[in-house]
C-alpha positions in Angstrom: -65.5 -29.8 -240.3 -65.0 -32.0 -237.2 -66.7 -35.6 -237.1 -70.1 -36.7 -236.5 -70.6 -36.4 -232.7 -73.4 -38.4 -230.8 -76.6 -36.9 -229.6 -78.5 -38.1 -226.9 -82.1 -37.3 -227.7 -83.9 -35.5 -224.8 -87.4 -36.9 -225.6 -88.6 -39.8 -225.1 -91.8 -40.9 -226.6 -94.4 -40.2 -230.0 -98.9 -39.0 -231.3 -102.0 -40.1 -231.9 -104.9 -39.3 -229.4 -106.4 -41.6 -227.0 -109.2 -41.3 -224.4 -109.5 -43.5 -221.5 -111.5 -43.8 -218.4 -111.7 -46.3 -216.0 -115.1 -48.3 -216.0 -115.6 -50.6 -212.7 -113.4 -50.2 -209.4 -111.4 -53.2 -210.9 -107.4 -53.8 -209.6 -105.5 -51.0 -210.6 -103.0 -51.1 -212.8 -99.3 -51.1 -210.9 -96.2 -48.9 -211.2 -93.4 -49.5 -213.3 -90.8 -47.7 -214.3 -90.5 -46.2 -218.0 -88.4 -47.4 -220.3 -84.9 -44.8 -220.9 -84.3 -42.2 -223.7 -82.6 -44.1 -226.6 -78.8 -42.6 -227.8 -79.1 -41.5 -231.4 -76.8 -39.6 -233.5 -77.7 -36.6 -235.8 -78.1 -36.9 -239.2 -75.6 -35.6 -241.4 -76.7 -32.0 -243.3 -76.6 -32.0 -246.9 -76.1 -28.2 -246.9 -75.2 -25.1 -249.5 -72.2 -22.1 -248.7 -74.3 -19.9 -246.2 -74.1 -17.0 -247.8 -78.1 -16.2 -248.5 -78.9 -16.6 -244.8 -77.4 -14.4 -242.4 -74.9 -15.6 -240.5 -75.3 -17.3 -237.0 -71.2 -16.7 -236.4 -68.5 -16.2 -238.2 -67.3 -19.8 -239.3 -71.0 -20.6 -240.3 -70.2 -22.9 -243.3 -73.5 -23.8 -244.7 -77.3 -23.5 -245.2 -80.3 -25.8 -246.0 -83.7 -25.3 -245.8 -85.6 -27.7 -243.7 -89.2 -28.8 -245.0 -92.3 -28.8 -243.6 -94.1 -32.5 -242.2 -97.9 -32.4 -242.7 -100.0 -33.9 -239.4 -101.2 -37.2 -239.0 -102.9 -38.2 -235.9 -105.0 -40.6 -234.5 -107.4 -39.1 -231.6 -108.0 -42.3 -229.5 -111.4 -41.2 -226.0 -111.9 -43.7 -223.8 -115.5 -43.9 -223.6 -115.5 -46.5 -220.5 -118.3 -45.3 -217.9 -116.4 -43.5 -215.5 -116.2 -40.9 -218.0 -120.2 -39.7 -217.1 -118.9 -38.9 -213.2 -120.2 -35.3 -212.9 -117.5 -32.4 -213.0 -117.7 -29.8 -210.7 -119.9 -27.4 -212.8 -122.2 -30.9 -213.5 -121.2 -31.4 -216.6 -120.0 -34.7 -217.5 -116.4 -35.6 -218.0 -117.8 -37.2 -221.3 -119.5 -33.8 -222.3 -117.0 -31.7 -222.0 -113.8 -34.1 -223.4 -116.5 -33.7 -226.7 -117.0 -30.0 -226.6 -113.0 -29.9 -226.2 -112.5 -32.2 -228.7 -115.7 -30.6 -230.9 -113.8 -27.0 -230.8 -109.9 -28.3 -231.9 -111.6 -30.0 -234.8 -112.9 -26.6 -235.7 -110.2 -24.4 -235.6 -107.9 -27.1 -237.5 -107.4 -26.4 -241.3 -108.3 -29.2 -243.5 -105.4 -29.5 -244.9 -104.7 -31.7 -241.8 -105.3 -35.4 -241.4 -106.9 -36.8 -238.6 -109.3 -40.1 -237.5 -110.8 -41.6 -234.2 -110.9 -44.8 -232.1 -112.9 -45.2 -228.5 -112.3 -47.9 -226.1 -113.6 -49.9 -224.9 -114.3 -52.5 -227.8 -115.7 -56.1 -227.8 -118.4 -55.3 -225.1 -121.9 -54.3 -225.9 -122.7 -51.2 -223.1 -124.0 -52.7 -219.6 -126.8 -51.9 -218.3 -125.7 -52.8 -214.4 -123.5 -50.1 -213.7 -124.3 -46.1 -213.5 -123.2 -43.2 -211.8 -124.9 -42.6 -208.1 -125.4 -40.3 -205.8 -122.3 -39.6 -204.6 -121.1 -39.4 -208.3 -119.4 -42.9 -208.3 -119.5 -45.6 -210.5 -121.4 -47.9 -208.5 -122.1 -51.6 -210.7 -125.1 -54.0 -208.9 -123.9 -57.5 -207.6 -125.2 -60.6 -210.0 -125.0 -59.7 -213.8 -122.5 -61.4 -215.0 -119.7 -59.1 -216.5 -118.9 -58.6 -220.0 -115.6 -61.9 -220.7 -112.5 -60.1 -220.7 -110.5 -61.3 -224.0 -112.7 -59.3 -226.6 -111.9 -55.8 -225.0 -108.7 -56.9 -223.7 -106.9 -58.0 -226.9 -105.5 -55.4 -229.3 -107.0 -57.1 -232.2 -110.2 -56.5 -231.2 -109.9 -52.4 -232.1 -111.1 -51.0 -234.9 -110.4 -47.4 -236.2 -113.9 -45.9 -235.9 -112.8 -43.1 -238.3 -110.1 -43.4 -240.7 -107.6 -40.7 -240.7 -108.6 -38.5 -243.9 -108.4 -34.5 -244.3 -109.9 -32.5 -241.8 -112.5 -31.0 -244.1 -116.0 -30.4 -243.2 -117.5 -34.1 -244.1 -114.5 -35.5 -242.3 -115.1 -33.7 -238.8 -119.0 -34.4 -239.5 -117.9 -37.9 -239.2 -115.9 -37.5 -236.0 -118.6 -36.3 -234.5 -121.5 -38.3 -235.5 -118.9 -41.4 -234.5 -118.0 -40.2 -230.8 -122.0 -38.9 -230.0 -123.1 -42.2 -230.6 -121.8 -42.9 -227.1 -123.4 -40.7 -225.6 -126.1 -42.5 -223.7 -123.6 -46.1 -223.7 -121.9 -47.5 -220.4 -119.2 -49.4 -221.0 -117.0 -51.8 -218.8 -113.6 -51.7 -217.9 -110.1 -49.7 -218.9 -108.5 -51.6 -221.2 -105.7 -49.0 -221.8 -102.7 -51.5 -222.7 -104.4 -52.6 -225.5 -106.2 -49.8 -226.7 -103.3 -47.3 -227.3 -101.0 -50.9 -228.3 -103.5 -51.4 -231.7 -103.9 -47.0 -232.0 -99.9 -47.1 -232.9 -100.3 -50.4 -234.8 -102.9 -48.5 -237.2 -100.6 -45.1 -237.3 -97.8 -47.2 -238.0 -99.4 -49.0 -241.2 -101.0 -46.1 -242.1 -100.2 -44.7 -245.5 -100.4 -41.2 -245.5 -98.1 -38.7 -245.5 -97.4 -37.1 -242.3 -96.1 -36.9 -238.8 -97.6 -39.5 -237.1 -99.3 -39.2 -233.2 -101.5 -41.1 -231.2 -103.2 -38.6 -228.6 -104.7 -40.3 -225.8 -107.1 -39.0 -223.1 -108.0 -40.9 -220.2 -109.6 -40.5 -216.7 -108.1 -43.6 -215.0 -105.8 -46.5 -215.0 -106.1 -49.7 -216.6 -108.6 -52.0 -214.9 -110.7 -55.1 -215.7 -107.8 -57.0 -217.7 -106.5 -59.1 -215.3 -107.1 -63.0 -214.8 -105.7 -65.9 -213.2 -103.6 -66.7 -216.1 -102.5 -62.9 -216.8 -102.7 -61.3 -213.0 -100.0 -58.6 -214.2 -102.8 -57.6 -217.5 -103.7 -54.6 -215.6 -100.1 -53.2 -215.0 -99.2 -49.5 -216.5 -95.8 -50.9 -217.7 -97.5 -52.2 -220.7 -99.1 -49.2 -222.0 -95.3 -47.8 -221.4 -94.1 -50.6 -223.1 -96.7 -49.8 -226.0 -96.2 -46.2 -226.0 -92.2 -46.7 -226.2 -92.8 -49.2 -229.3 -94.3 -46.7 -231.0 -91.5 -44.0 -230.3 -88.8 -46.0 -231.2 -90.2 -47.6 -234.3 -89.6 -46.8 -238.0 -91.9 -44.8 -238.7 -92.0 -42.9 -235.6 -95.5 -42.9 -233.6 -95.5 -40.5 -230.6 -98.4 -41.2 -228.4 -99.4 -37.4 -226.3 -101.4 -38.5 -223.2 -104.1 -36.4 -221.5 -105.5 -37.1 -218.1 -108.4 -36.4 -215.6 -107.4 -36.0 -212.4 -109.5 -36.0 -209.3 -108.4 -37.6 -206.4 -109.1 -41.0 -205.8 -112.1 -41.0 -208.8 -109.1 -39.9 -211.8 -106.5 -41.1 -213.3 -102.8 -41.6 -211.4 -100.1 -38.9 -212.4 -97.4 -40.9 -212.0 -98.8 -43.6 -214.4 -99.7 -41.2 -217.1 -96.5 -39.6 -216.7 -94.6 -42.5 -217.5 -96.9 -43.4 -220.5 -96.0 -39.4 -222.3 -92.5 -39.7 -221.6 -92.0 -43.3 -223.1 -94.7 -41.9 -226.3 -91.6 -39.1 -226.8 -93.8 -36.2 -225.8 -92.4 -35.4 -222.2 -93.4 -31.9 -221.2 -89.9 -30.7 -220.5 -86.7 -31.9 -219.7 -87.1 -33.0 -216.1 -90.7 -33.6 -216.2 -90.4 -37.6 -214.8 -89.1 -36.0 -211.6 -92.7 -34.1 -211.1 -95.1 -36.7 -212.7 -96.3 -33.8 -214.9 -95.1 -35.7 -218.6 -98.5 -35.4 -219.6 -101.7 -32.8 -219.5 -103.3 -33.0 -216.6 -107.3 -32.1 -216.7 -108.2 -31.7 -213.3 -111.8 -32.1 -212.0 -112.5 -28.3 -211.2 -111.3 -26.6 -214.0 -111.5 -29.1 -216.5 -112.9 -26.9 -219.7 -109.8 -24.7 -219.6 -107.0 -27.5 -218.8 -108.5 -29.4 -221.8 -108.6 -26.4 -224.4 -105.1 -25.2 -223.1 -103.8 -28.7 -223.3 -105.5 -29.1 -226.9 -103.6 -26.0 -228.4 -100.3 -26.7 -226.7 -101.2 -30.7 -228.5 -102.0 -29.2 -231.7 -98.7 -27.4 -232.0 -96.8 -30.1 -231.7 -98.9 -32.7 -233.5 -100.7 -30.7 -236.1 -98.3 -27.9 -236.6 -94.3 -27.3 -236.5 -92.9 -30.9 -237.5 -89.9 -30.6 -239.6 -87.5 -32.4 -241.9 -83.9 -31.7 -241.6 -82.2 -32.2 -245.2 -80.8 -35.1 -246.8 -77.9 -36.8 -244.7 -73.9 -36.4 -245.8 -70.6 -37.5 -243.9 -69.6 -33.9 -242.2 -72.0 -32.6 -239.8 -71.0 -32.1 -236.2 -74.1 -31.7 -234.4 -72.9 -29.7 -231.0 -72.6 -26.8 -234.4 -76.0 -27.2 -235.6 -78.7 -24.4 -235.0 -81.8 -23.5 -236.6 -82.8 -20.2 -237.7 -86.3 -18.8 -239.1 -85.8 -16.6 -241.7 -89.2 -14.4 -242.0 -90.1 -11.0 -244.6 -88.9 -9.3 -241.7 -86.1 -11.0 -241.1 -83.7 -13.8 -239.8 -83.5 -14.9 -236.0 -82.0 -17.9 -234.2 -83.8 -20.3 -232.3 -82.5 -21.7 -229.2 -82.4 -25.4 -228.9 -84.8 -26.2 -225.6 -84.8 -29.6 -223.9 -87.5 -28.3 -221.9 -90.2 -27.6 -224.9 -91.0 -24.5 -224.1 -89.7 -22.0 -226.8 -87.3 -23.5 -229.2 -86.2 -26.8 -231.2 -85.3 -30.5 -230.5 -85.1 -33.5 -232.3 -87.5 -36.1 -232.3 -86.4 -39.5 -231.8 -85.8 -40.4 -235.1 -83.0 -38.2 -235.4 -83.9 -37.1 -239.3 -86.8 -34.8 -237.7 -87.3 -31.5 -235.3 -90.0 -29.8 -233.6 -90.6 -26.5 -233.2 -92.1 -25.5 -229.5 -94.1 -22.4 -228.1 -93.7 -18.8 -229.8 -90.9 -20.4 -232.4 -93.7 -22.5 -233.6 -96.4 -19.8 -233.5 -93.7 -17.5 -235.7 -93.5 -20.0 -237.9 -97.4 -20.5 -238.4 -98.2 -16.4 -239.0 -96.0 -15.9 -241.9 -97.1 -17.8 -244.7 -94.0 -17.3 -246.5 -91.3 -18.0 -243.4 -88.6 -20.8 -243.7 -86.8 -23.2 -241.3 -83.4 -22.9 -242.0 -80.5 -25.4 -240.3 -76.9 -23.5 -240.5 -73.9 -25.6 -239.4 -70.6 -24.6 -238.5 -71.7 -22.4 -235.1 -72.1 -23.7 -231.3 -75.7 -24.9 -230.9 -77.4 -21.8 -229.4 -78.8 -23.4 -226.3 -81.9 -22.2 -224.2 -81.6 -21.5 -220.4 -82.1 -24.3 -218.6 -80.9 -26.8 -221.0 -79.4 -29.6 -219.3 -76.1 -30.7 -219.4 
């Protein structure tokens, strides 16, 4: 077989889920540029003749069956007091992240392992600062404001709930942990530091599992900065934070949701940055449109969030795969993957663009399944995840070069 070829990787970034919102009208956070994909190289297949699986082409040489990753992800809300600005149907952004949030956790099987962290932390709520009439945050001069190290420093977080099985005194605990905001105010967006201690934890962790950070904000980082630090508020370090976790050992991707609404949400561009550099990009080309990450905008809010938590929950709870031990004599440009079902055997495309096929993940010794591959995959209990080498890598439209 010909020699290992290099692969460049077409995401970027890794999960665990975070909320944010911005709290005062504090200095926003500034653009930066995200950090590039990293060059990996595919791992070698340690692969049997292919003569059980049907064959892709004839020179196929081999077959091995790829295993199944279970979930483990960290859902990180921003709780900061921007999130009780009204949406258009007057519920509040805080209400209906929960009832979003409230529904996934139902519909998840408990096999999967999940936890939660808000932000911010260090502050007690204020008492100074509410929504007004024109649904702003609007905080009254002279109370002095919470001091910014506590909330600003990542050692200050705390996992609220520990990542555990999804059963039903697990999700009890989820939501007894985020309604205990409910009435709370709190000051500032510290977002850097935040999502920096979310990967910290997913990285220690010990369980088994593909690990994610999911994040869902409505703003940019604010309230950080000081004389010392005047750059504390910049977006570049939650890139930077986001990008640690993709490129570490064990891989972290961080999926990033966002309100949008005008001058009162969060800024595309930033967010953007922050999904590509967590290895969860939307599609190929997505840095070009600023659309990296889910946008919830303002006015139809309860359907971007339930349509952004299925298409999350197939890539962090479901469809995460193990390709098979390494040897010296895989070429990856004749690779392809192939689910073999009661029915039958079909080849699935490889799709840079996420949107029905495969792709590595940045660790190079995984793949994700995306769109209707995944969902084939999830209604036959008994379907496998081949990976046949010796063919061209079946490649989906639009692939680029």
């Amino acid at each position: 077989m010909g020699s290992i070829r290099s692969l460049v990787l077409a995401s970027v970034v890794p999960f665990a889920f975070a909320a944010v919102a911005c709290g005062d009208d504090g200095d926003q956070g500034s653009t930066v540029e995200a950090p590039k994909a990293t060059e990996g190289v595919m791992p070698p297949i340690n692969s049997q003749p292919a003569a059980a699986a049907a064959p892709i082409c004839a020179s196929a040489e081999s077959v091995a069956e790829a295993t199944k990753e279970p979930s483990n992800v960290l859902l990180v809300l921003d709780r900061s007091g921007s999130m009780k600005i009204k949406l258009s149907n007057s519920e509040t952004r805080w209400a209906a992240t929960k009832r979003g949030l409230f529904e996934l956790l139902a519909n998840l099987p408990a096999t999967t392992s999940a936890g939660a962290m808000m932000f911010p932390q260090g502050d007690k709520p204020v008492d100074f600062c509410s929504i007004n009439a024109t649904n702003e945050v609007e905080c009254v001069q002279g109370p002095a404001r919470p001091p910014k190290a506590p909330r600003c420093t990542s050692g200050t977080y705390k996992i609220g709930v520990g990542n555990a099985a999804l059963d039903g005194a697990q999700v009890d605990k989820v939501k007894a942990y985020v309604e205990a905001s409910d009435q709370e105010f709190y000051y500032g967006t510290p977002m850097a530091a935040a999502l920096g201690a979310a990967i910290t934890a997913q990285q220690a962790s010990t369980l088994p599992g593909a690990r994610s950070v999911v994040l869902l904000t409505d703003g940019n980082p604010t309230d950080c900065h000081t004389d010392a630090d005047p750059g504390a508020n910049d977006i570049g370090r939650v890139v930077a934070a986001a990008h640690a976790g993709a490129t570490s050992n064990p891989l972290v991707r961080t999926f990033v949701m966002g309100v949008i609404d005008g001058t009162k949400g969060a800024t595309p561009e930033n967010l953007s940055k922050v999904a590509k550099a967590g290895a969860t990009g939307r599609t190929a080309a997505c840095e070009s449109t600023n659309d990296c990450f889910y946008a919830l905008n303002a006015s139809t809010f309860q359907n971007d969030i339930q349509k952004a938590f299925a298409e999350i929950s197939l890539q962090a709870f479901d469809c995460t795969f193990n390709l098979p031990p390494a040897n010296a004599q895989n070429d990856a440009s004749k690779t392809n993957v192939e689910i073999e079902t009661s029915s039958g055997s079909k080849t699935v495309a490889k799709d840079a663009n996420h949107q029905n096929g495969w792709d590595y993940l940045p660790n190079g010794t995984q793949i994700q399944l995306y769109g209707q591959a995944c969902q084939d995959m999830k209604s036959d209990a008994k379907a496998k995840l081949n990976i046949v080498i010796g063919c061209k890598t079946v490649e989906a439209p639009g692939n680029p070069n």
